[in-house]
BAMAR-366150 format. One record per residue (C-alpha): residue in three letters; x, y, z. Coordinates in steps of 0.25 Angstrom, whole numbers, plus 2048, in hexadecimal, padded with zeros to 3 digits. Example, Ala and Ser with C-alpha at 12.3 -4.5 7.8 and 13.67 -1.06 7.14 Angstrom:
BEGIN
ALA8317EE81FSER8377FC81D
END
This chain:
BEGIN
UNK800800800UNK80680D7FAUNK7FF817801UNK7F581180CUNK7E881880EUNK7E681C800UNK7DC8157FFUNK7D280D809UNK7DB80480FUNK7D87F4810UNK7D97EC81EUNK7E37E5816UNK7EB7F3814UNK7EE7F4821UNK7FC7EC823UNK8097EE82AUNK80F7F381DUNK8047FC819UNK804803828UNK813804825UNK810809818UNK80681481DUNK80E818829UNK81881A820UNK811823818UNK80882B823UNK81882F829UNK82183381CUNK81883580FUNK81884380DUNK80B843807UNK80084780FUNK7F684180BUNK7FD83380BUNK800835819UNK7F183981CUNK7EE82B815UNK7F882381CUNK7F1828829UNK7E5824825UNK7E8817821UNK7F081682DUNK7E5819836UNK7DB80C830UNK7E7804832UNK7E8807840UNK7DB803843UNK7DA7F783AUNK7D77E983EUNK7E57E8837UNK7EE7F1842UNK7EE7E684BUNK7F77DE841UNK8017EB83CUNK8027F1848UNK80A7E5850UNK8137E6843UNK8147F5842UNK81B7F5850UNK8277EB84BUNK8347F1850UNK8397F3842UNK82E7FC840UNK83180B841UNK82A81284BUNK81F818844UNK81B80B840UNK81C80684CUNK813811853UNK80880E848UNK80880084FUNK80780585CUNK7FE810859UNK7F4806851UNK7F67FB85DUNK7F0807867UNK7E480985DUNK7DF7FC85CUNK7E07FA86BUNK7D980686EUNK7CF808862UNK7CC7FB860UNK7CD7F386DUNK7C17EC86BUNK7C67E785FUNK7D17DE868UNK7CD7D186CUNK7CE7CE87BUNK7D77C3879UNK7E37CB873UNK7E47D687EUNK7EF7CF884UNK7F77CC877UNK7F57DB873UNK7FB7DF881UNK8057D6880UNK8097DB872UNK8077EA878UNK8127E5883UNK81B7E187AUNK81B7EC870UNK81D7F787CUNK82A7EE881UNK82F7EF872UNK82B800871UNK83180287DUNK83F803877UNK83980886AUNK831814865UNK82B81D870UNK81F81F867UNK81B811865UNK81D80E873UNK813817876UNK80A81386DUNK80C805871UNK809808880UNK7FD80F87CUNK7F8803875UNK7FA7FC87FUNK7F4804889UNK7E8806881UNK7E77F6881UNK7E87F7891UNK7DC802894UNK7D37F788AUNK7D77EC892UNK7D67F18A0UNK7D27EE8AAUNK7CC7E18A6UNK7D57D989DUNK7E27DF8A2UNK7E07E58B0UNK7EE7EA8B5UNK7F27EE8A7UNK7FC7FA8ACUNK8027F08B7UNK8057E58ACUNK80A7F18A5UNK8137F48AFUNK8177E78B3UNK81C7E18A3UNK8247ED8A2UNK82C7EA8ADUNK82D7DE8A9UNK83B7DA8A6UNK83B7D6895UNK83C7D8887UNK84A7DD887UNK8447EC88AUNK84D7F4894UNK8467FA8A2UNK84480789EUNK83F80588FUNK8347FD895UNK8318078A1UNK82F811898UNK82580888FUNK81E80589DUNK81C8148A0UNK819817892UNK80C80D892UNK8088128A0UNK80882089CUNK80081E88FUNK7F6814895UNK7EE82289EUNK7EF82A890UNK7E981F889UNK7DF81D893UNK7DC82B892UNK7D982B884UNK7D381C880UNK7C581887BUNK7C2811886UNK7B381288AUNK7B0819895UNK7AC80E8A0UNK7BA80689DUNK7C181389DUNK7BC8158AAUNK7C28058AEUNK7CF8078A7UNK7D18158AEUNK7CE80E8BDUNK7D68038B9UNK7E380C8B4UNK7E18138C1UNK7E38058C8UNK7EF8038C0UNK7F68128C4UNK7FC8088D0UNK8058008C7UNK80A80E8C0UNK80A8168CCUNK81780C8D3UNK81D80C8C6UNK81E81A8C1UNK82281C8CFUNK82D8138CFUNK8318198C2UNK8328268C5UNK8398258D4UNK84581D8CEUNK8528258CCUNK85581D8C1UNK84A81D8B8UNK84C8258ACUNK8488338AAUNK83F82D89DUNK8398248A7UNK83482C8B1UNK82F8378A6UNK82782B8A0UNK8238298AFUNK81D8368B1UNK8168368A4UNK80F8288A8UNK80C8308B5UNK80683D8AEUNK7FD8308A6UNK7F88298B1UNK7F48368BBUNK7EB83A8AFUNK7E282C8B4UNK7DF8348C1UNK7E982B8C8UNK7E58338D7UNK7F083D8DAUNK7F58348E7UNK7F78288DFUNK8008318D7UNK80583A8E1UNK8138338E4UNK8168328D5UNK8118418D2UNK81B8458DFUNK82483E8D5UNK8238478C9UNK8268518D3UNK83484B8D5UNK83584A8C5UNK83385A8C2UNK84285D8C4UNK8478538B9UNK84485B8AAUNK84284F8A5UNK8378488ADUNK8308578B0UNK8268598A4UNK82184A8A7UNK81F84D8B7UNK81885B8B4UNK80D8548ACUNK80D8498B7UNK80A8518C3UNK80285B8BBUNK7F884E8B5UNK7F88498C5UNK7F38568CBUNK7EA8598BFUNK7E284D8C1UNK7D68508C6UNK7D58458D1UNK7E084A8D7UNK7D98558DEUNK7D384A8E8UNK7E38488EFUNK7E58558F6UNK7EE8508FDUNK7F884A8F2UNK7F58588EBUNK7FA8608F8UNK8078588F7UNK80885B8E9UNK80786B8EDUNK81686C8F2UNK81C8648E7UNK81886E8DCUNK81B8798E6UNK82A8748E5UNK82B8748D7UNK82C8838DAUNK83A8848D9UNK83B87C8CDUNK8328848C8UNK8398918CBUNK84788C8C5UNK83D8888B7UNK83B8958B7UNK84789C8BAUNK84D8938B0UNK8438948A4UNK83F8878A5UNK8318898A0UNK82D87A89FUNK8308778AEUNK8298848B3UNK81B87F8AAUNK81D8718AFUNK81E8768BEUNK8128808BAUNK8098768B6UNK80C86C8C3UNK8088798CBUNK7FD87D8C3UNK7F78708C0UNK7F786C8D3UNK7F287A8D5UNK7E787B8C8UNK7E386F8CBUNK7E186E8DAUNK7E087D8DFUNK7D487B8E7UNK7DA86D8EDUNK7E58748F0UNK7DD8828F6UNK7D3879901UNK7E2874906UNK7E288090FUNK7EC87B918UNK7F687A90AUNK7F2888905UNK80088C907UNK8078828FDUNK7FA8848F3UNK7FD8938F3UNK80B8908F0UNK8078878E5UNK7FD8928DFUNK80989C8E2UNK8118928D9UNK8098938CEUNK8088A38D1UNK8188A18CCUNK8148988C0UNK80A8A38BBUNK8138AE8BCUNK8208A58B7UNK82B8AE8B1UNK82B8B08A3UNK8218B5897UNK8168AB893UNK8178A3888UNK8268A4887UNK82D8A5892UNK82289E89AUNK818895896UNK8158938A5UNK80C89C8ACUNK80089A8A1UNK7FF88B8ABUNK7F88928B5UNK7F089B8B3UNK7E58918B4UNK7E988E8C2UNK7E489C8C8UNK7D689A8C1UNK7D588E8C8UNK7DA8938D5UNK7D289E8D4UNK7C68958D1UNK7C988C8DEUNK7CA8988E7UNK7BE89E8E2UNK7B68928E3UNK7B98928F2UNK7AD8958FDUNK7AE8A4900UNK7B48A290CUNK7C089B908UNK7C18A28FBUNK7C48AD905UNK7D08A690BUNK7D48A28FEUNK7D48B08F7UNK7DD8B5901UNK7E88AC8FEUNK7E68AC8EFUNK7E28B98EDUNK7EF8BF8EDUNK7F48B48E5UNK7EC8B98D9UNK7F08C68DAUNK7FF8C28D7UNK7F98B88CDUNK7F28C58C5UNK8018CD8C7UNK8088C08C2UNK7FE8BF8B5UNK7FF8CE8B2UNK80E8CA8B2UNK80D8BD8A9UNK8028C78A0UNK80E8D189DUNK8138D1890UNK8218D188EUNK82C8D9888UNK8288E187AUNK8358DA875UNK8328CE87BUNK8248CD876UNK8288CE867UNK8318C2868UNK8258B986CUNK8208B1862UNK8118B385EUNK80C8A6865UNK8148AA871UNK80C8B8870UNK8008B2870UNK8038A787BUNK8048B3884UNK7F88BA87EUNK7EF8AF882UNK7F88AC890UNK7F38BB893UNK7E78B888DUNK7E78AC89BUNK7EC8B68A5UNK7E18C08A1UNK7D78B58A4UNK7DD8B08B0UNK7DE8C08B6UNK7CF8C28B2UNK7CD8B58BBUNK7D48B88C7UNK7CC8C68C6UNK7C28BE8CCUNK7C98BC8D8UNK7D28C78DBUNK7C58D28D6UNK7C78E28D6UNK7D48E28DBUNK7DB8DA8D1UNK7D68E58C9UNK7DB8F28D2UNK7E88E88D5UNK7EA8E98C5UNK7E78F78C6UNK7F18FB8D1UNK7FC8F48CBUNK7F98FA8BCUNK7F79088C2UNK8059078CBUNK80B9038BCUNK80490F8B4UNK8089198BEUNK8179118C1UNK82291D8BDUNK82A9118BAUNK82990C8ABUNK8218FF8AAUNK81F8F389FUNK8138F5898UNK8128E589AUNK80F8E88A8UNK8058F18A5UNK8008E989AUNK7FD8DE8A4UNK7F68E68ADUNK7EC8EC8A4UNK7EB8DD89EUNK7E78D98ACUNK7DD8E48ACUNK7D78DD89FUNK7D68D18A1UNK7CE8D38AEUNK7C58DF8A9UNK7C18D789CUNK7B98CD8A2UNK7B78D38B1UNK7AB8DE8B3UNK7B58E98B9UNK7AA8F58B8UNK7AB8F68C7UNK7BB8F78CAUNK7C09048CFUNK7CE9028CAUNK7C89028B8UNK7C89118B9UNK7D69128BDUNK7DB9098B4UNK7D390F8A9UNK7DB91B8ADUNK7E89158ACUNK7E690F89DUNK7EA91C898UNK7F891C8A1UNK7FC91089AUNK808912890UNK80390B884UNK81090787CUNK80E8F9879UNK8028F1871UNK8018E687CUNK7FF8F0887UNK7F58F987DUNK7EC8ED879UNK7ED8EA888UNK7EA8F988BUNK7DC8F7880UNK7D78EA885UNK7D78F0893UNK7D18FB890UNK7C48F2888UNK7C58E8893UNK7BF8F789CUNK7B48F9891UNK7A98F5899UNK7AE8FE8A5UNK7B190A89BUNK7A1909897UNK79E90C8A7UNK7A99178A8UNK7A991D89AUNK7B292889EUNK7BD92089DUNK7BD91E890UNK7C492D88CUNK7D0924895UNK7D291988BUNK7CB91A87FUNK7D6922878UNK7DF91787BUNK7D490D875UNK7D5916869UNK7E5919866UNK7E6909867UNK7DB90885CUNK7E690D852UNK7F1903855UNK7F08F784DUNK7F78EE859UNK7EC8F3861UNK7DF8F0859UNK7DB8E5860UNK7DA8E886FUNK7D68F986AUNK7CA8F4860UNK7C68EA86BUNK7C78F2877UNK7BF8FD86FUNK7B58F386BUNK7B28F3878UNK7B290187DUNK7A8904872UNK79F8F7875UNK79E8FC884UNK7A190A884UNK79B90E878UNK78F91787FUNK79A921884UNK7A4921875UNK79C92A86EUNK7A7937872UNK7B192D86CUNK7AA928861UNK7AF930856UNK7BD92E85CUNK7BD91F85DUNK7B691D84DUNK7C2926848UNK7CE91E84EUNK7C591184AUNK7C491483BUNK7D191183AUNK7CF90283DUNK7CA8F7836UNK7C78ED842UNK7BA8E5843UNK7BA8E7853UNK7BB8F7850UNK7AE8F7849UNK7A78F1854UNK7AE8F985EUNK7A9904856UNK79A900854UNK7998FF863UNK79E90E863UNK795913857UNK78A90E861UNK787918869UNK78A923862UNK77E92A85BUNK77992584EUNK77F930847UNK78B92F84BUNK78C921849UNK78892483AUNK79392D839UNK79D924842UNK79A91A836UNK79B92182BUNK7AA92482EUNK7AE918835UNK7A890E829UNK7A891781CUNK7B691381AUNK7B490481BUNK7A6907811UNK7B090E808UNK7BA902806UNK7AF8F8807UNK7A98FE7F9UNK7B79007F2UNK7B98F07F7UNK7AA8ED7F0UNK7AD8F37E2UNK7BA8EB7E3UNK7BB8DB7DCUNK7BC8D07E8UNK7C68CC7EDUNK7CD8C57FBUNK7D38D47FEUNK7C68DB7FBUNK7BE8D1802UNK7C48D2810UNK7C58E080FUNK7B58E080DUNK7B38D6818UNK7B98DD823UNK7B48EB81EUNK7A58E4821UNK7AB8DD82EUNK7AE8EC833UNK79F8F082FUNK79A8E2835UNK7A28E7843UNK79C8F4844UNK78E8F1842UNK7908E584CUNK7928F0857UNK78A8FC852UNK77F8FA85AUNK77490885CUNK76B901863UNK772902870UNK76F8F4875UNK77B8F187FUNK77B8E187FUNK7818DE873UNK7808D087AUNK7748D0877UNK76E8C486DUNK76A8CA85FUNK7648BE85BUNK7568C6860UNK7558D585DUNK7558DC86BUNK74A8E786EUNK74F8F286CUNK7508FB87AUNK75290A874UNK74D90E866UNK75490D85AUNK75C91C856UNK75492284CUNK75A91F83BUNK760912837UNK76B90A840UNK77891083BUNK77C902836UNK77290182EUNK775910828UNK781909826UNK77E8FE822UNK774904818UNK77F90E811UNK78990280EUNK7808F6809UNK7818F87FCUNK78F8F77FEUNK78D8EB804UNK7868E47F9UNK78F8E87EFUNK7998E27F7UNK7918D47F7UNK7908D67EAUNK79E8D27E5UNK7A08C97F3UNK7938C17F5UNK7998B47F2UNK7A38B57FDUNK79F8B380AUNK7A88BA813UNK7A58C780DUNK7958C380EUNK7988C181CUNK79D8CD81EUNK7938D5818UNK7898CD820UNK7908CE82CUNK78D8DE82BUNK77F8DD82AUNK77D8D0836UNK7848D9841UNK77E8E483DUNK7708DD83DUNK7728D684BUNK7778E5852UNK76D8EE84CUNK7618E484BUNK7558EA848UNK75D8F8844UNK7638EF837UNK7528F1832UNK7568F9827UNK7608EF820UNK7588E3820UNK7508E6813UNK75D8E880BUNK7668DE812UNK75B8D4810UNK75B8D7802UNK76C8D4802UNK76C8C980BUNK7628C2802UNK76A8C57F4UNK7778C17FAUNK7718B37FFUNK76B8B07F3UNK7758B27EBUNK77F8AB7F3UNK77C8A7802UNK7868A980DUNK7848A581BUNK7888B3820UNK77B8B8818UNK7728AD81FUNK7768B382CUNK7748BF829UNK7658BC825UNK7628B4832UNK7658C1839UNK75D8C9833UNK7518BF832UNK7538BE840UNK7538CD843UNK7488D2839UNK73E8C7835UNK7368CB840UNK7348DB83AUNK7298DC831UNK7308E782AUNK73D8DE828UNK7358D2825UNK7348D3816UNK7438D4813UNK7468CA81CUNK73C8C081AUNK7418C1809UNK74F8C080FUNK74D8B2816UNK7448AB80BUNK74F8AE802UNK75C8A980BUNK75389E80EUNK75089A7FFUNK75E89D7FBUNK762893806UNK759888804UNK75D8887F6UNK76C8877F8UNK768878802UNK7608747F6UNK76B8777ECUNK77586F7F6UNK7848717F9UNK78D8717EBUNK7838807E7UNK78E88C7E7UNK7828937EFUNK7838887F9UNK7928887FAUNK7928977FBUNK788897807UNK79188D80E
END
């Protein structure tokens, strides 16, 4: 067979020269699609009534070790996909076989060991605890076994191997649910033959480093079957011992850190209060890891700390006669957060525990008012320092520093920031007003500081301010004036500290609308950031908002807010904008309109009379995107819940201005525009959405005011969808049924509009899938 899978194979294909041949094909063909047909083909064979004869072959020693692995890794698929498939009588051949294999691997391919083990561990969890009970003691026992001319160590390491595997197959086999729940009580029951020897293994001086790593490995396995924490507590004092050897330190981290994670464990207090000085001496060691740069000790350290105090906090806290060391613990990981260095890449630590103080925090809170009192006392003071520490780890670093970071490493920190805001936000909850004045203080003491200071520690400060006043109500803290006041003291020479500077300033929009004589203190800033393109984002955001909640007290601004605006072309601007033009009077809205969008009116017609194409196209979309943005906000009506569900027109609580809605005056003047655009662009759907997209938001703010349109947008909606019919068109009918069937002035125009879309669209189903109207609507 020249090339296997290139056509439906036959059982008869499936030979030990053919799976060599396929194998072969699958690792060096160049050719894709051969290799994706060798797959194939290699995956029927491996489940084949036929495997059972290749796969003993593939795993000859003359083989090479792909070969071989296909063998294993088709042995291991049978025995555990097709186990009941396997006669009864042949389990202790098959184990036999298994047994022999693993005593040939031992001193072969690690891979294939592996494998092997697996296989052979699968055949164990389908056999226990009836037809092999004690599988892991006989495991145990033939390997120790003198024989088979394979050295000590070779086969020690095969025996550590299988028991590690034999948990992580478990863990993931097919097995149904009641015998899962036989095997699992019965591999509990066998912890006591690997307990002695992984014990024994690991307190010799002369077993091998590559032992006792293979040890703690089996270790990390089995605790992940809730073996209980004091069954396990004299071997987990032993990976203690391990953390000072390099080589063993990785495995005993992830072994002490799957034993105190287990949930069980939280039942032995008292093995968990022995475990509290043991991590409490890894200070030192931890200390010299980060003296020395050594990152991988310091996060391996971290996450034993982390994982005893995230885990068992409010164990830890009801030990009241232990406070002292648990403090010290938490004081631990207080060192951990604030670890030396600039995450991600100097330290990779402190990110570990910010989950910790949300839990803590939890844990305290959750106490009986009485307690928590005593509790707060203590743990009070400890987040304070943890908010100084955060604001710290918050800073950005040097300018030249900065730019030498990579744009990953950029955004690592982003979103690391992005965690601390959150976490600060948190604590707020426990610490209240005077985290807020404590933040204040230190900000105004920096401000008015004669001495020159980083703007990264202002920076912070102000971020901490943010991230608290974002999501908290802070309408009623006496210390918002002062810091409003303070804004303007801030000398703003970088775009870190500037975006900072705007995004503070719209996190207090909602405090600005109850003291808008505060606006004249940082509006202007809000406005001069507007015209720096590194600034766009935070400026047109934290404008946004200003003018959604403050935009009953813009007017004397108005005019200077629409002239610095015209000179941007952002979405977000336009909405910011539409709240603004709001609340001015109609008139001035009119003219406010007139020149803000007269020039976007006067490329969009130079852009209709041109010929499509791709440039012309996006131009025309974003031109409508900005129209679409505007009328989303531009809202007369002066209905303040713009929660609110537009799905039902609201009533209406103050009467209508007298004239059209200035949309629609809007509106009105540029519709022939927009039909001639759709003239030359009504087969593509973008730009139909676009010019949809106008109308839909326009109709969902204005609701009832959109009356004068719906004769002649009726009329357009129905040509465009019979001509060709887009889904954007669809939509935009449902909302205008929705909103004006119920008028009997309305009625006519939209009662044609809906029999037509409705014809139009019944005939395309009728016409079925291969019509180009069909495809078009698709």
């Amino acid at each position: 067979m020249d090339t296997p899978g290139r056509t439906t194979p036959t059982a008869l294909d499936f030979t030990v020269e053919n799976v060599e041949k396929a194998l072969h094909q699958l690792y060096y063909d160049p050719n894709i699609e051969n290799k994706n047909l060798a797959q194939k083909w290699l995956m029927q064979a491996q489940v084949s009534p036929q495997a059972w004869q290749f796969c003993w072959a593939l795993l000859s020693p003359e083989k090479v070790p792909e070969i071989q692995y296909f063998g294993a890794s088709a042995l291991h698929t049978k025995i555990s996909r097709y186990w009941s498939d396997i006669p009864s009588d042949q389990y202790e051949s098959l184990k036999t076989q298994l047994f022999s294999q693993i005593a040939c691997f031992s001193t072969g391919s690690k891979m294939v060991l592996t494998r092997l083990c697996v296989a052979l561990a699968s055949l164990a969890l389908n056999t226990m605890p009836d037809a092999w009970p004690g599988a892991v003691a006989e495991m145990v026992r033939v390997f120790q076994e003198e024989g088979g001319g394979v050295d000590g160590r070779a086969r020690c390491l095969a025996l550590l191997e299988l028991l590690t595997v034999l948990p992580e197959e478990f863990q993931t086999s097919r097995l149904p649910q009641y015998k899962k729940g036989q095997v699992r009580g019965a591999l509990g029951r066998e912890w006591g033959s690997v307990c002695p020897l992984l014990q024994q293994l690991l307190r010799r001086t002369d077993s091998p480093g590559a032992v006792k790593a293979r040890v703690l490995r089996c270790l990390s396995s089995w605790v992940l079957l809730d073996v209980p924490l004091n069954e396990s507590e004299d071997l987990v004092h032993d990976c203690f011992s391990a953390l000072p050897d390099p080589e063993l330190f990785d495995p005993a981290v992830d072994a002490i850190v799957n034993a105190v994670s287990q949930p069980d464990s939280q039942r032995y207090v008292n093995t968990l209060l022995k475990l509290v000085p043991q991590v409490l001496a890894l200070q030192d060691q931890l200390r010299e890891a980060v003296q020395s740069g050594d990152m991988e000790t310091c996060h391996g350290i971290c996450r034993i700390a982390v994982t005893l105090g995230e885990n068992h906090s409010r164990i830890l806290l009801e030990q009241v006669d232990h406070w002292q060391s648990f403090l010290a613990l938490v004081n631990m990981i207080m060192f951990c957060t604030g670890i030396p260095g600039h995450y991600p890449v100097n330290e990779t630590t402190s990110s570990l525990t910010l989950t910790f103080w949300y839990t803590l925090q939890d844990e305290i809170m959750s106490f009986e008012s009485e307690k928590q009192v005593i509790y707060l006392q203590v743990y009070r003071p400890v987040y304070f320092q943890l908010v100084d520490v955060l604001l710290h780890k918050a800073q950005f670093p040097s300018d030249h520093e900065y730019e030498s970071w990579s744009s990953d490493e950029k955004e690592q920190f982003r979103i690391y920031r992005v965690d601390i805001s959150d976490t600060l936000m948190y604590v707020y909850e426990m610490l209240g007003a005077e985290l807020l004045s404590n933040l204040y203080d230190k900000l105004g003491r920096l401000l008015t500081n004669e001495q020159p200071t980083s703007w990264q520690h202002t920076e912070a400060l102000l971020y901490g301010f943010q991230s608290i006043a974002e999501t908290i109500d802070v309408n009623y803290s006496d210390v918002i004036p002062g810091l409003i006041g303070l804004i303007p003291r801030i000398t703003i020479n970088n775009v870190q500290l500037a975006d900072t500077v705007m995004f503070t300033i719209g996190a207090l929009a909602e405090w600005l609308a109850d003291h808008p004589v505060m606006l004249s203190s940082v509006l202007p800033l809000v406005l001069q950031a507007l015209g720096n393109p590194d600034l766009s984002v935070s400026s047109v955001s934290t404008l946004k908002k200003i003018c959604r909640e403050c935009k009953y007290d813009l007017p004397p601004y108005a005019s200077n807010i629409v002239a610095v605006s015209q000179t941007s072309q952002c979405m977000w601007l336009m909405q910011a904008l539409g709240f603004l033009l709001s609340a001015l009077p109609v008139e001035e809205i009119l003219r406010n309109l007139h020149s803000l969008i007269t020039p976007y009116i006067q490329q969009l017609e130079k852009l209709a009379d041109e010929t499509p194409n791709p440039s012309n196209k996006l131009a025309i979309i974003h031109i409508l995107g900005l129209l679409s943005n505007l009328f989303t906000t531009l809202d007369i009506s002066k209905q303040d819940d713009e929660s609110a569900d537009v799905s039902a027109p609201p009533v209406k609580t103050t009467p209508p201005p007298p004239g059209p809605n200035p949309v629609v005056v809007v509106l009105q003047q540029v519709f022939a525009l927009i039909q001639s655009v759709l003239s030359k662009w009504l087969n593509d759907s973008q730009v139909v959405e676009a010019v949809c997209a106008i109308f839909e938001k326009s109709v969902k703010t204005l609701l009832h005011d959109f009356a004068p349109m719906v004769s002649q947008l009726s009329d357009m909606l129905g040509q465009m969808y019979s001509t060709i019919p887009q889904s954007s068109a669809l939509d935009l009918t449902r909302q205008m049924v929705h909103i004006f069937a119920s008028e009997t002035d309305h009625f006519p125009p939209i009662k044609a509009l809906f029999e037509l879309v409705t014809t139009v669209t019944l005939s395309i189903f009728q016409q079925g899938p291969q019509t180009k109207t069909r495809s078009v609507f698709i």
